[in-house]
N, C-alpha and C positions, 0 to 999 in steps of 0.2 A: 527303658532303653529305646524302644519304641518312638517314644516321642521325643526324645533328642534327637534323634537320626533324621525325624521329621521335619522339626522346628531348625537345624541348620541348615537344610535344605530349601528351606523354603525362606528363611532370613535373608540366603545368599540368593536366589530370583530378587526379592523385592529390593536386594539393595542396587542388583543388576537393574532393572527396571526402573527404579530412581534415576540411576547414572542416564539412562536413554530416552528417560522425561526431560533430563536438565540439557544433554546435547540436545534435542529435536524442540527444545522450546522457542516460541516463535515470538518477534520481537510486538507482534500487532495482529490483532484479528482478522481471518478471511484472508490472511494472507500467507506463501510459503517460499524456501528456494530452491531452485532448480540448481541441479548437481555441477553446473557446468558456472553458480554463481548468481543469475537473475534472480529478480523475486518476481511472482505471477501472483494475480487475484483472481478471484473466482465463487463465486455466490451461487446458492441452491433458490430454485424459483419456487416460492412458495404452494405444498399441496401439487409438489411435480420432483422427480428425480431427477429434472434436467438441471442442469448449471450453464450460467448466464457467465461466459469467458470475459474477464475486463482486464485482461493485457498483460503486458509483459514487462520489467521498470529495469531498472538499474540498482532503485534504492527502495530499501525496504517502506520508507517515508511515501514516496510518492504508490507506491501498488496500495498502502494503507487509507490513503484518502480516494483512493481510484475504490476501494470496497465501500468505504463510508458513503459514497456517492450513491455507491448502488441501493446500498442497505437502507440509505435514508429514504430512497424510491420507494422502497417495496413497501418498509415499514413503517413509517412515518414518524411521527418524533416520540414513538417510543422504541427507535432500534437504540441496539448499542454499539456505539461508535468508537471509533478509536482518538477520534480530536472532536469532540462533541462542539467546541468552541469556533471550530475552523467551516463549518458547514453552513453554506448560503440558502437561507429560506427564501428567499424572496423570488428565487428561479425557479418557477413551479413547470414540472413536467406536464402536459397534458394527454401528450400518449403516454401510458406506463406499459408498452411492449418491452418485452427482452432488448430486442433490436434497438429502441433509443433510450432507453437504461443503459445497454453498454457503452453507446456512443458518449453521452452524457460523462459515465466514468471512467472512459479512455481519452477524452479532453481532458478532465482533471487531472488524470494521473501523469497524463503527458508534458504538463504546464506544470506541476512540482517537480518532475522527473527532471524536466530541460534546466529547472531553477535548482534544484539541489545540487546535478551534477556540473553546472557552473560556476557554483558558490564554493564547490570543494575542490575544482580542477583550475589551480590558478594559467592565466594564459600567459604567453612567453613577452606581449607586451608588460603585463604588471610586474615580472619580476623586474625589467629593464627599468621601470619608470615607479617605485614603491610608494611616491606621494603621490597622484591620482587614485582619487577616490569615485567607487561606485555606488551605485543609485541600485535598489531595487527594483525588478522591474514592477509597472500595475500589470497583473493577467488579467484587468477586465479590460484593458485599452487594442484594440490594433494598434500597430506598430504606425509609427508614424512614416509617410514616403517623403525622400529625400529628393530634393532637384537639382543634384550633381550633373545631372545627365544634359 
């Protein structure tokens, strides 16, 4: 008797417990949302309990390369990344402070961030005009200046 009483009771946590794994599951590593909808990244600095804050996004996508950025600083190419394939080696950090770690991965995350949320918010010109096609932008370029003026 004992142990009936026991075993449904504790079935019924673990199956509650499942249920709050599968809501709280996160789409990308180092990454979470805020209640109000943002997604924020955030990494722990190695042999420290401080966390090295790297922003605030819009889209889960971009806070997820805004950590991969960081995590590739700290770790080097044995972290584990969330687009292992999207990560620029050739931009080698020479300070490895907190301070341009983060800076480093809030430009990242900023420049997916500005491109994801314009690739899925069409503007009120394309709906008018549906055969003009758009170009990707390059993130390694400056923008080019215009002599309208």
């Amino acid at each position: 008797m004992e142990g009936d009483c026991c075993s449904t009771s504790s079935s019924t946590s673990g199956e509650k417990r499942k249920q709050r794994q599968q809501q709280k599951e996160k789409p990308f590593r180092g990454i979470r949302m805020r209640k109000w909808g943002k997604w924020v990244a955030e990494i722990r600095e190695p042999n420290k309990r401080s966390r090295i804050w790297l922003g605030s996004y819009t889209t889960p996508i971009a806070a997820a390369r805004a950590y991969d950025t960081a995590v590739f600083y700290l770790r080097g190419s044995s972290a584990r990344l969330n687009f292992p394939d999207l990560i620029l080696q050739e931009d080698e950090l020479r300070d490895i402070s907190a301070a341009s770690i983060r800076k480093k991965a809030t430009e990242v995350g900023a420049k997916v961030d500005a491109l994801q949320t314009s690739l899925h918010q069409p503007s009120s010109s394309e709906s008018s005009n549906p055969t003009r096609v758009f170009q990707k932008p390059d993130l390694n370029k400056y923008p080019e200046s215009s002599d309208e003026d």
